[in-house]
mmCIF file of the N, C-alpha and C atoms, coordinates in Angstrom:
data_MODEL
# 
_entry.id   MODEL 
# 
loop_
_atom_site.group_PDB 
_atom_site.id 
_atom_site.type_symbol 
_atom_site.label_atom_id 
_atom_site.label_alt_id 
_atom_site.label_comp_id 
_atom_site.label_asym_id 
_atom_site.label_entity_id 
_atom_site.label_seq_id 
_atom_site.pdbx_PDB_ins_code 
_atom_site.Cartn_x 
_atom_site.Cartn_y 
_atom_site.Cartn_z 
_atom_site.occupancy 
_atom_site.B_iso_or_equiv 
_atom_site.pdbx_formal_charge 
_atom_site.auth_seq_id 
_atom_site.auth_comp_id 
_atom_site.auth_asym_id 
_atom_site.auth_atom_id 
_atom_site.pdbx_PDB_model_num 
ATOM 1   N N  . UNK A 1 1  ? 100.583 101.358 84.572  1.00 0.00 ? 1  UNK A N  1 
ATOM 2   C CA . UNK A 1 1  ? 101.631 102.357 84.636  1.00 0.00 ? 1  UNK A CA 1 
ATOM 3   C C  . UNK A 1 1  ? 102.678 101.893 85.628  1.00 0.00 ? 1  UNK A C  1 
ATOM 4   N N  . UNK A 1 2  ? 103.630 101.856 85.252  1.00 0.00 ? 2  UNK A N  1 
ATOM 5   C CA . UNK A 1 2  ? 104.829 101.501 86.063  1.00 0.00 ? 2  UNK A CA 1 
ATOM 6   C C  . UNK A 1 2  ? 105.599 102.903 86.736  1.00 0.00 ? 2  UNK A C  1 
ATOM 7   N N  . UNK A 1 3  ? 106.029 103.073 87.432  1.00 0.00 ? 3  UNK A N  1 
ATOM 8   C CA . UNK A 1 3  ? 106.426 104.455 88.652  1.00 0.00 ? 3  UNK A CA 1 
ATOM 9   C C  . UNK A 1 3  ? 107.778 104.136 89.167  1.00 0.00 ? 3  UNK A C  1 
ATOM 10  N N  . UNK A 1 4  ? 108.939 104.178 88.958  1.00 0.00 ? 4  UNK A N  1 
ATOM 11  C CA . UNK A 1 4  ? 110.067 103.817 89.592  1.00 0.00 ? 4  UNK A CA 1 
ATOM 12  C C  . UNK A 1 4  ? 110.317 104.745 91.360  1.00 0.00 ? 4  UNK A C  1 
ATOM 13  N N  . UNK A 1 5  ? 110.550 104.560 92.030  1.00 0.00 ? 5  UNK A N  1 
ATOM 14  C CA . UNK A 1 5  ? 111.052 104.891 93.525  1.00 0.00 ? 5  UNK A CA 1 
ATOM 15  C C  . UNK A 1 5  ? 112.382 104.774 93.367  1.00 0.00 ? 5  UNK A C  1 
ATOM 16  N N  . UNK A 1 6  ? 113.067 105.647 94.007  1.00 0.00 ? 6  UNK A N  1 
ATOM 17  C CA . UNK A 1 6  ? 114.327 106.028 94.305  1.00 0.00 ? 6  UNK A CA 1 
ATOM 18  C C  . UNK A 1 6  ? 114.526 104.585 95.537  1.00 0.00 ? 6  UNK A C  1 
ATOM 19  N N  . UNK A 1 7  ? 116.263 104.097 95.335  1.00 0.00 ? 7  UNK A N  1 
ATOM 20  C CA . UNK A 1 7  ? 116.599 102.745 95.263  1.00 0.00 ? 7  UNK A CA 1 
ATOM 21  C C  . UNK A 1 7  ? 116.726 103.190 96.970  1.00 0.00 ? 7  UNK A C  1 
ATOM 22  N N  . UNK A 1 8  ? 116.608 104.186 97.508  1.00 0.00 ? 8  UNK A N  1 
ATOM 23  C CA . UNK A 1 8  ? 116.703 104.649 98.885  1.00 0.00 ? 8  UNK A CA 1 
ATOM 24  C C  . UNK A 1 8  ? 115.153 104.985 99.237  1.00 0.00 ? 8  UNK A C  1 
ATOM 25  N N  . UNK A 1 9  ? 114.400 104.729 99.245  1.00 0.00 ? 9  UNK A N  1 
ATOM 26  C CA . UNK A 1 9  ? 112.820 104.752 99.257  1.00 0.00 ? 9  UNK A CA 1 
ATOM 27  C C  . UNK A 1 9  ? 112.145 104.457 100.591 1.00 0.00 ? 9  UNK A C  1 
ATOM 28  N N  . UNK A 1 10 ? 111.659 105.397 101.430 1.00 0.00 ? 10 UNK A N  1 
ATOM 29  C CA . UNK A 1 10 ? 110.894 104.824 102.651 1.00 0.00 ? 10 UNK A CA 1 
ATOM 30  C C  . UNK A 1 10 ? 109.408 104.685 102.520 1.00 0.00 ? 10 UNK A C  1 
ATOM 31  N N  . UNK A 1 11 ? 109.085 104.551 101.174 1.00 0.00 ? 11 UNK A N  1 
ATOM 32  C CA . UNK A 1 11 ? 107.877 104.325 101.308 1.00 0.00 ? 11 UNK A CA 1 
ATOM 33  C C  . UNK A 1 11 ? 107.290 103.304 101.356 1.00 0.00 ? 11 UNK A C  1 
ATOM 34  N N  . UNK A 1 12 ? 108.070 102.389 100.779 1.00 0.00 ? 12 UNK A N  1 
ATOM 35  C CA . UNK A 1 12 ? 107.728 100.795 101.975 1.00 0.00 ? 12 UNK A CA 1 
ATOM 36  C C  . UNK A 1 12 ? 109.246 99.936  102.000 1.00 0.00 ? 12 UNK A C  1 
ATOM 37  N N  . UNK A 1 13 ? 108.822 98.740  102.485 1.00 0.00 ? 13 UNK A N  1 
ATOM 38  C CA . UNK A 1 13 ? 110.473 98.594  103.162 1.00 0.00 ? 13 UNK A CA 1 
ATOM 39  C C  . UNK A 1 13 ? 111.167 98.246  102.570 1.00 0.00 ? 13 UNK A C  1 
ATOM 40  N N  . UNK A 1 14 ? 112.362 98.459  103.110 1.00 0.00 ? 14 UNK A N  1 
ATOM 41  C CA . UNK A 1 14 ? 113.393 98.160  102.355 1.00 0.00 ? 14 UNK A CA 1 
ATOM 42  C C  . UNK A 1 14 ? 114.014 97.252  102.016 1.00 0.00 ? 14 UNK A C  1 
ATOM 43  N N  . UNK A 1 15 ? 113.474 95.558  102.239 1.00 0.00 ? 15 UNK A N  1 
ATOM 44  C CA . UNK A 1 15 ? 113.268 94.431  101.877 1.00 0.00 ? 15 UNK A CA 1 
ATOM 45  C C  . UNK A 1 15 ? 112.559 94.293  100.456 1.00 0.00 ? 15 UNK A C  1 
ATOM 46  N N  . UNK A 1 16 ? 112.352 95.159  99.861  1.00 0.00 ? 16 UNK A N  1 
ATOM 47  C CA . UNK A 1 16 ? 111.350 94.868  98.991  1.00 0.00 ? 16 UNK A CA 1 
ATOM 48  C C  . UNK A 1 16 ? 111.518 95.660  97.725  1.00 0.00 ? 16 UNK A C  1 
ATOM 49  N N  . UNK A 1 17 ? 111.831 94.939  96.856  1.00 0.00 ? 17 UNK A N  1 
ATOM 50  C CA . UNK A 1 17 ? 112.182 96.140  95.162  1.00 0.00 ? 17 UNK A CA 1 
ATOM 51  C C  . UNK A 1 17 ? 110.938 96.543  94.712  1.00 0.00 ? 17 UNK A C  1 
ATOM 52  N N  . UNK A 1 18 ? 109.728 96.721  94.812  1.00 0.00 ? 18 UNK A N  1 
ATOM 53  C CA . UNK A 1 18 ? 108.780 97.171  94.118  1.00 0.00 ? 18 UNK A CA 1 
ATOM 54  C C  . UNK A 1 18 ? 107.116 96.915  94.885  1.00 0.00 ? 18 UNK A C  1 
ATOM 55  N N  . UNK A 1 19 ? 106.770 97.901  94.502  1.00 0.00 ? 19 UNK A N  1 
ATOM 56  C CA . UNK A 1 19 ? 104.967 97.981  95.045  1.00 0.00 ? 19 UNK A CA 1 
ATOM 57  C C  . UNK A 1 19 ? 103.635 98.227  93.853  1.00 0.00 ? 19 UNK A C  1 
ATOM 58  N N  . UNK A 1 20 ? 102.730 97.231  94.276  1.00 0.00 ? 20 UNK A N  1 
ATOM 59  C CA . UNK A 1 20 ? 101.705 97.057  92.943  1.00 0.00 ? 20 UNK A CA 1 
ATOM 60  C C  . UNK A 1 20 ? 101.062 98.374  93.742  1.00 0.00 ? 20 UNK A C  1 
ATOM 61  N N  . UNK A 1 21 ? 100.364 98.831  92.821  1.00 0.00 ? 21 UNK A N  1 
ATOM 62  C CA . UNK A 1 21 ? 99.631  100.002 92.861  1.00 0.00 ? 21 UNK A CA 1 
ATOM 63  C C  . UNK A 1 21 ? 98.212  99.473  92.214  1.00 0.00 ? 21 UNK A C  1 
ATOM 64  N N  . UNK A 1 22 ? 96.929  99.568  93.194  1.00 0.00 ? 22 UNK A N  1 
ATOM 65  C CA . UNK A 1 22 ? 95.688  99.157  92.357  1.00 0.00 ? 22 UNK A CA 1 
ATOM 66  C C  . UNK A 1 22 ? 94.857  100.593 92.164  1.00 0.00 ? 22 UNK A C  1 
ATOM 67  N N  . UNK A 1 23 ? 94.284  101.176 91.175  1.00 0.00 ? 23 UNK A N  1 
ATOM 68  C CA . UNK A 1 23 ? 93.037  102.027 91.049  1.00 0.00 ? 23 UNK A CA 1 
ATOM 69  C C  . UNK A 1 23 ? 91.859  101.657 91.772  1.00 0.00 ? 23 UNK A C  1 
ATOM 70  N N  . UNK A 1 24 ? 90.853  101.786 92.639  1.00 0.00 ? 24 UNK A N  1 
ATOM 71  C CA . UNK A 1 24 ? 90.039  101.480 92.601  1.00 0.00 ? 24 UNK A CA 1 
ATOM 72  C C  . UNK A 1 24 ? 88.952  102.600 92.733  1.00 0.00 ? 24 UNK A C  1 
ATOM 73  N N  . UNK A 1 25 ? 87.377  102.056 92.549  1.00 0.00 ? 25 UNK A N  1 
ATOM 74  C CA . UNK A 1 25 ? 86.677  103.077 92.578  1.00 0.00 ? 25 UNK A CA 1 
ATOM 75  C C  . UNK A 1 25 ? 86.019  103.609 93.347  1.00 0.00 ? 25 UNK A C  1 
ATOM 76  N N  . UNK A 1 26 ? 85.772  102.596 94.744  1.00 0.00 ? 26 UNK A N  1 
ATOM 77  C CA . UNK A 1 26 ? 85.903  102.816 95.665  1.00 0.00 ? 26 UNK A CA 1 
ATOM 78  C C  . UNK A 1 26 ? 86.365  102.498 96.897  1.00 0.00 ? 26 UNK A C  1 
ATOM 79  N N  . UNK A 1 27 ? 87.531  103.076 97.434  1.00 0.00 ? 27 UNK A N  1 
ATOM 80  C CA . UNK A 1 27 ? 88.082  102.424 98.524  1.00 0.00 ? 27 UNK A CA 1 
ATOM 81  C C  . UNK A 1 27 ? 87.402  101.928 99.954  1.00 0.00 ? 27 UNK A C  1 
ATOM 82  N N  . UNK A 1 28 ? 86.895  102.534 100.207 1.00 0.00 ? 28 UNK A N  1 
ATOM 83  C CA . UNK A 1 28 ? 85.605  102.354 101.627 1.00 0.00 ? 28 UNK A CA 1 
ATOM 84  C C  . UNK A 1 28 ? 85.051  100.499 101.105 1.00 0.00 ? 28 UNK A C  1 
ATOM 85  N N  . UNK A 1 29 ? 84.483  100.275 100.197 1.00 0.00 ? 29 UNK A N  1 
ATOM 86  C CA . UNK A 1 29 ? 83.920  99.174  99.627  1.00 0.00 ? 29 UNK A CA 1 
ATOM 87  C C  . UNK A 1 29 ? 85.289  98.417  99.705  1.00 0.00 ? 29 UNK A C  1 
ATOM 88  N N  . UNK A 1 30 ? 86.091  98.568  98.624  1.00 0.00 ? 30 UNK A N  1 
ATOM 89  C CA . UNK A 1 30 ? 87.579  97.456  98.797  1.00 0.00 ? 30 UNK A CA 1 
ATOM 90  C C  . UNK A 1 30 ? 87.967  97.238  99.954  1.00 0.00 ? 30 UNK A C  1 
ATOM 91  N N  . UNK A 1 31 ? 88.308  98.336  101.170 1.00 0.00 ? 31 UNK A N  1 
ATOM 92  C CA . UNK A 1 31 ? 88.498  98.151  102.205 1.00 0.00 ? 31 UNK A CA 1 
ATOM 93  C C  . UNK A 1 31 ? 87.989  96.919  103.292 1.00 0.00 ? 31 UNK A C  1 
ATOM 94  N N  . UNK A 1 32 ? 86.606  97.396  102.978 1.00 0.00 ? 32 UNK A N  1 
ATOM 95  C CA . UNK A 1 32 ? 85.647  96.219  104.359 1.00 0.00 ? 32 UNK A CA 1 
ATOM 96  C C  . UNK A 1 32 ? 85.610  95.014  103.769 1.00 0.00 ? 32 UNK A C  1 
ATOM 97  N N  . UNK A 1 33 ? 85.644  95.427  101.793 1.00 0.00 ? 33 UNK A N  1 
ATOM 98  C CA . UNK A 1 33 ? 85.450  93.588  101.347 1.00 0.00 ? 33 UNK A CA 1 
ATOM 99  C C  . UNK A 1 33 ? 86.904  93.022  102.182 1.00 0.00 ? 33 UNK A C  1 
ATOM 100 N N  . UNK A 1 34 ? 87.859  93.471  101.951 1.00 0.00 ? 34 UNK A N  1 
ATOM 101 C CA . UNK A 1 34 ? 89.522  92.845  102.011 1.00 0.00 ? 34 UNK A CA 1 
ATOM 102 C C  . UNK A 1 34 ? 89.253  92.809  103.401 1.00 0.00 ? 34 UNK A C  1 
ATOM 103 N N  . UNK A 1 35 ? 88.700  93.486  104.481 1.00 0.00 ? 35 UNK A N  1 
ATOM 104 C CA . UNK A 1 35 ? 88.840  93.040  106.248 1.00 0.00 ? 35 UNK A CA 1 
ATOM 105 C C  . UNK A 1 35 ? 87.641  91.597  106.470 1.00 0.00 ? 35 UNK A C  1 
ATOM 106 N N  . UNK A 1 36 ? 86.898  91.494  105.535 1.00 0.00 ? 36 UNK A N  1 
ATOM 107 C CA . UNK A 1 36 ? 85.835  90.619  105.864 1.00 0.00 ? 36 UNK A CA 1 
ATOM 108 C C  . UNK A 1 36 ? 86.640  89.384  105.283 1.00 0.00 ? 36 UNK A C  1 
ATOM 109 N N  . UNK A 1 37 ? 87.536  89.435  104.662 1.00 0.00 ? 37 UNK A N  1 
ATOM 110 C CA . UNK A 1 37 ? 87.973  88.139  104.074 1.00 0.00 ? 37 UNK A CA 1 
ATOM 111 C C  . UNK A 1 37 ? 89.064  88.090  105.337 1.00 0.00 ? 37 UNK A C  1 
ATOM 112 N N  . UNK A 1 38 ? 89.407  88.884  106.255 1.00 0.00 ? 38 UNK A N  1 
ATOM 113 C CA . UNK A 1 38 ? 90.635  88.746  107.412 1.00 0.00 ? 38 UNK A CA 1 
ATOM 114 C C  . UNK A 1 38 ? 91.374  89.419  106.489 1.00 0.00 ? 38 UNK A C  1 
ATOM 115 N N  . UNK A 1 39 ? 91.749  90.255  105.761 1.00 0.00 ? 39 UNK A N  1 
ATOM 116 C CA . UNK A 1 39 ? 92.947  90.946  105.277 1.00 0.00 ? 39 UNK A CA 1 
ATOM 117 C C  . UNK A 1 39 ? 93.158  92.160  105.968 1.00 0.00 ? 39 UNK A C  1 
ATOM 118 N N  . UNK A 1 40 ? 94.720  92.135  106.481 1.00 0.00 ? 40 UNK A N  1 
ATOM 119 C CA . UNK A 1 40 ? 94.408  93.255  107.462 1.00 0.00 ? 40 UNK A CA 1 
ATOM 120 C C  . UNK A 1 40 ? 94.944  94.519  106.622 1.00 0.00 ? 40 UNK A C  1 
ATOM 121 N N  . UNK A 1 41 ? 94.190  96.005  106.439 1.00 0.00 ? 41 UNK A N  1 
ATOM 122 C CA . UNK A 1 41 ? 94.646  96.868  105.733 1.00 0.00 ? 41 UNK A CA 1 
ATOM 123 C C  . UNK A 1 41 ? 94.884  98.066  106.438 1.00 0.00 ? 41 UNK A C  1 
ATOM 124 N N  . UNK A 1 42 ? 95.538  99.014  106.457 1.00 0.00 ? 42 UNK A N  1 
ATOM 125 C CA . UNK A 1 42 ? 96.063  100.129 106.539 1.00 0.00 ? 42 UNK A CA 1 
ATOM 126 C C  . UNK A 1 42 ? 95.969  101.074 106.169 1.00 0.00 ? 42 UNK A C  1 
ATOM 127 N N  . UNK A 1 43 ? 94.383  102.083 106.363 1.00 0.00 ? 43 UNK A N  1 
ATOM 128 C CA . UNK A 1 43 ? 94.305  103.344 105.496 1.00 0.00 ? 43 UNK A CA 1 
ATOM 129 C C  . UNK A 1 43 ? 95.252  104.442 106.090 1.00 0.00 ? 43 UNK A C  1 
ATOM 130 N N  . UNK A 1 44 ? 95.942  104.924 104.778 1.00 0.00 ? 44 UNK A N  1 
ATOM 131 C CA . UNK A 1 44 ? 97.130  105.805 104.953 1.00 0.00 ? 44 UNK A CA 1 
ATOM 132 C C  . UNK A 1 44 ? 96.874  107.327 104.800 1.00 0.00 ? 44 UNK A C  1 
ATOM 133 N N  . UNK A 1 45 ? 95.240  107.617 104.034 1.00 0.00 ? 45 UNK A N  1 
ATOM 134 C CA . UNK A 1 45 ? 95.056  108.849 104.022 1.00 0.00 ? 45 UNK A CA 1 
ATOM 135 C C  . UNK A 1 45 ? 94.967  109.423 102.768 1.00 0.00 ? 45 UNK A C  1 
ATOM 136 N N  . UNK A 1 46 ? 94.309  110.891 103.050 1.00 0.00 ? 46 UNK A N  1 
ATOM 137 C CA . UNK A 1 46 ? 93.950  111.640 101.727 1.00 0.00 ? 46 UNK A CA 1 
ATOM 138 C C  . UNK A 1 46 ? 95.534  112.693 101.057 1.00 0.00 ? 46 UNK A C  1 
ATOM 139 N N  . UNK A 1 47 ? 95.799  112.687 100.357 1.00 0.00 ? 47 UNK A N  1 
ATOM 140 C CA . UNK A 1 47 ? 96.488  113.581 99.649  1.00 0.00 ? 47 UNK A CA 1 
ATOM 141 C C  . UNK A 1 47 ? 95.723  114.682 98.624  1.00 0.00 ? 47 UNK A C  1 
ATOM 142 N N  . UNK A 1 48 ? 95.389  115.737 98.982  1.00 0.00 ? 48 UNK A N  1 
ATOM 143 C CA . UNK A 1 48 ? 94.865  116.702 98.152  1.00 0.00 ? 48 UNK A CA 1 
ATOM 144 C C  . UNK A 1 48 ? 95.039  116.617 96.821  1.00 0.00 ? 48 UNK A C  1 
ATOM 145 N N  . UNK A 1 49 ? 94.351  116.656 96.144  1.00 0.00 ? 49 UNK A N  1 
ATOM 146 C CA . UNK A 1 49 ? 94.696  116.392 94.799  1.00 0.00 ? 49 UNK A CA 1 
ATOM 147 C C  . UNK A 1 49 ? 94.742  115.555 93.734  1.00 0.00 ? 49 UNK A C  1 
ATOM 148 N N  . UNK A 1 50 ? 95.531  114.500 95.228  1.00 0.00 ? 50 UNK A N  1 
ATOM 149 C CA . UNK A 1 50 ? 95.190  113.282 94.060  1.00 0.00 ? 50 UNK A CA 1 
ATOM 150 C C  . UNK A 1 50 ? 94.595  112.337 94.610  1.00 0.00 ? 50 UNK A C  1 
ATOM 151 N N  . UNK A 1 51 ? 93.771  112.066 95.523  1.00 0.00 ? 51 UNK A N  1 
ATOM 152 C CA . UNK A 1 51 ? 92.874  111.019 96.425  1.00 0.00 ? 51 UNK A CA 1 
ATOM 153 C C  . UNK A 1 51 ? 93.782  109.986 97.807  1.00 0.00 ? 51 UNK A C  1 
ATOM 154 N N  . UNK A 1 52 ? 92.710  109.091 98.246  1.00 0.00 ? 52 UNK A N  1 
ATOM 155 C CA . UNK A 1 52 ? 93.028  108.338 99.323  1.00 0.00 ? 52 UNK A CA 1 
ATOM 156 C C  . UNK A 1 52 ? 93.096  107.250 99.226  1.00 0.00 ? 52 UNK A C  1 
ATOM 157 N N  . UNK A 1 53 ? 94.271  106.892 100.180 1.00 0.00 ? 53 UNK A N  1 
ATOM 158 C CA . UNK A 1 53 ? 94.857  105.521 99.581  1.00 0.00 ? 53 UNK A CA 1 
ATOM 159 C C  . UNK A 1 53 ? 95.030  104.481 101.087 1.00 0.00 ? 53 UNK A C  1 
ATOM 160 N N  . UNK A 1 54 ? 95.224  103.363 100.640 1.00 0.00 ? 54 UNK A N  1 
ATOM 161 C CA . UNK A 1 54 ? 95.253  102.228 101.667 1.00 0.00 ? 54 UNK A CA 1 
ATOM 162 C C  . UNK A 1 54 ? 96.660  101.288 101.532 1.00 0.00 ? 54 UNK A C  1 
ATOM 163 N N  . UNK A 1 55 ? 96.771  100.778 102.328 1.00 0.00 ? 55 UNK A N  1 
ATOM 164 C CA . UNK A 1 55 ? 98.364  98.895  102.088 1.00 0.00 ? 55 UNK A CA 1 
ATOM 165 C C  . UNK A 1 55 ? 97.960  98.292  102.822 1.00 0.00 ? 55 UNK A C  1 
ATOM 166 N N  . UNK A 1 56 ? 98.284  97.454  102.103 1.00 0.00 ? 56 UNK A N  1 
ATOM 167 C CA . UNK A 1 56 ? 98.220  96.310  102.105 1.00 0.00 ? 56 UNK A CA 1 
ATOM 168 C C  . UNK A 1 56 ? 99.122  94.813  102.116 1.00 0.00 ? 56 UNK A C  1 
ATOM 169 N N  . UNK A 1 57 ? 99.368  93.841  101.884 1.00 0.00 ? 57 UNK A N  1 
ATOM 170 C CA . UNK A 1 57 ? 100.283 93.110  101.525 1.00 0.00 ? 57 UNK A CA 1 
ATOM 171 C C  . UNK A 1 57 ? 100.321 91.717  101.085 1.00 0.00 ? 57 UNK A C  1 
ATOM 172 N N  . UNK A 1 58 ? 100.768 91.178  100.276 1.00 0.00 ? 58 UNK A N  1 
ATOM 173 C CA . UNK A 1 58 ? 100.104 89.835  99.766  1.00 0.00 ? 58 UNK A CA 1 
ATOM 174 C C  . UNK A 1 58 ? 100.314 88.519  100.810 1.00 0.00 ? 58 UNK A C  1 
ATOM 175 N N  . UNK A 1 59 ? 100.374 87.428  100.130 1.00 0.00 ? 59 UNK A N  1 
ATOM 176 C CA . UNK A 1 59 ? 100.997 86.618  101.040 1.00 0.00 ? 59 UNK A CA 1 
ATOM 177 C C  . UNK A 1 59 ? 102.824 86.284  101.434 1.00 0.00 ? 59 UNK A C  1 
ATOM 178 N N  . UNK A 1 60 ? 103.105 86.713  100.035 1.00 0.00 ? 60 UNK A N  1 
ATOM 179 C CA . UNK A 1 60 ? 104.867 86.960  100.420 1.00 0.00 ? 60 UNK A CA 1 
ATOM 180 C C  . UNK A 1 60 ? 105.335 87.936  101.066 1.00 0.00 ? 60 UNK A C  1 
ATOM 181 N N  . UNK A 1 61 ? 104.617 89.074  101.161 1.00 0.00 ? 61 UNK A N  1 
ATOM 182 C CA . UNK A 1 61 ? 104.966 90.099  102.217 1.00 0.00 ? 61 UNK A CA 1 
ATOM 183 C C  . UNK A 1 61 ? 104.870 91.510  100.993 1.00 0.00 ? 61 UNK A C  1 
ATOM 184 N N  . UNK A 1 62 ? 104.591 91.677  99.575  1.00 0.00 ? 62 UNK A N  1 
ATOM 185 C CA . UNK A 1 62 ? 104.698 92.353  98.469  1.00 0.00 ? 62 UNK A CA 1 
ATOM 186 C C  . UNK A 1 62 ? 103.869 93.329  99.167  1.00 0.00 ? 62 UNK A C  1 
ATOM 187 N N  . UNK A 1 63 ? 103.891 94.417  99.037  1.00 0.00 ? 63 UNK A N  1 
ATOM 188 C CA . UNK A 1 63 ? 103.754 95.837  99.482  1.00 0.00 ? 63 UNK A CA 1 
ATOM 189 C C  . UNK A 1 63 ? 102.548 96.218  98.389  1.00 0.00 ? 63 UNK A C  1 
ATOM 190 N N  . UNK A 1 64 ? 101.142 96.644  98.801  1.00 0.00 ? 64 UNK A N  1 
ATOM 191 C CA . UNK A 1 64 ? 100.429 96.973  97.481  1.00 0.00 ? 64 UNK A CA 1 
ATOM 192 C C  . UNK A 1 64 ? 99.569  97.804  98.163  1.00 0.00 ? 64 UNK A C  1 
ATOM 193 N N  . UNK A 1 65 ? 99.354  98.814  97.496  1.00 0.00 ? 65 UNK A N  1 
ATOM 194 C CA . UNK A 1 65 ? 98.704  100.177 97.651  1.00 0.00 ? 65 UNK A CA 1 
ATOM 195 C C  . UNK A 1 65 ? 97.124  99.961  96.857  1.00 0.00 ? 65 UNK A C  1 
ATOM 196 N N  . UNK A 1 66 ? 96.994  101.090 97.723  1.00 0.00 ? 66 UNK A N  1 
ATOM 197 C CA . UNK A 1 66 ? 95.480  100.564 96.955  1.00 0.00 ? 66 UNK A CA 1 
ATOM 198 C C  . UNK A 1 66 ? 94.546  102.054 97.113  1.00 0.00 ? 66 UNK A C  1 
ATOM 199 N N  . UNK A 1 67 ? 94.352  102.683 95.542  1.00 0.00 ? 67 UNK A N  1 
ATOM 200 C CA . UNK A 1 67 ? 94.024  104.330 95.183  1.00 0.00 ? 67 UNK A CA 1 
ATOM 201 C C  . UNK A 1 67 ? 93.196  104.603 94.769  1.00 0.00 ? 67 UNK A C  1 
ATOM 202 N N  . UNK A 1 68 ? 92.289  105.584 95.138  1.00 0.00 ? 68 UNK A N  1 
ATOM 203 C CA . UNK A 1 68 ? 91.186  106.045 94.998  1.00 0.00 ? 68 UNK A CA 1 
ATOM 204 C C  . UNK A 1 68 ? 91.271  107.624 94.875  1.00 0.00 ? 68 UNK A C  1 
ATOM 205 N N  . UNK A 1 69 ? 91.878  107.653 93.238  1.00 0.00 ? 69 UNK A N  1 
ATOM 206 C CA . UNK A 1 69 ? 91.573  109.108 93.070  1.00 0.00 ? 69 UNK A CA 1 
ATOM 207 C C  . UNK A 1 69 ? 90.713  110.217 92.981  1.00 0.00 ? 69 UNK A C  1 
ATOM 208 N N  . UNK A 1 70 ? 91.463  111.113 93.438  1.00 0.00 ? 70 UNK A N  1 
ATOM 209 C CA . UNK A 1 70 ? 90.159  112.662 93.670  1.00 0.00 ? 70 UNK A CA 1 
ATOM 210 C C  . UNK A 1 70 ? 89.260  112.538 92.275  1.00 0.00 ? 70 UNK A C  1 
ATOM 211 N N  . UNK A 1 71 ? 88.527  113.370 92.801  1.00 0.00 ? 71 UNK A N  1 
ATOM 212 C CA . UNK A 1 71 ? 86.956  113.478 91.472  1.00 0.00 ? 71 UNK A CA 1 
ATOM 213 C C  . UNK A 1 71 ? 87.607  114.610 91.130  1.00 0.00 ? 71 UNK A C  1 
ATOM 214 N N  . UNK A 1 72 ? 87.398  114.519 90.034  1.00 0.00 ? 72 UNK A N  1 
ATOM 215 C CA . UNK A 1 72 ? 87.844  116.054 89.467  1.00 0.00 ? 72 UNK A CA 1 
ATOM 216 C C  . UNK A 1 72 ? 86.459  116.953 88.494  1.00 0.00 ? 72 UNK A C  1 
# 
């Protein structure tokens, strides 16, 4: 699914036209695998509703989120 952001967007910087968005199923697990490899990540928190999410960033500096939606 592709998600467009408004071209004025602070949700990541403003160096940057676009952010990958991953599903995963569980973030706690993605998390410690990605710190055990040295990746440093950033949990950003729960949003009611629709689950908790993490960033991340590649090696060019690409902005990537990483989601673990609510159980419904």
């Amino acid at each position: 699914m592709f998600a467009p952001f408004a071209a004025d967007t602070d949700y990541f910087a403003a160096d940057k036209t676009f952010m990958l968005n991953f599903r995963v199923g569980s973030l706690d697990a993605m998390v410690a695998q990605l710190e055990d490899a040295g990746i440093p990540v950033k949990m950003v928190g729960d949003m009611p509703g629709i689950g908790r999410f993490a960033h991340l960033s590649d090696p060019e500096g690409t902005p990537i989120e990483l989601w673990e939606p609510e159980e419904s």
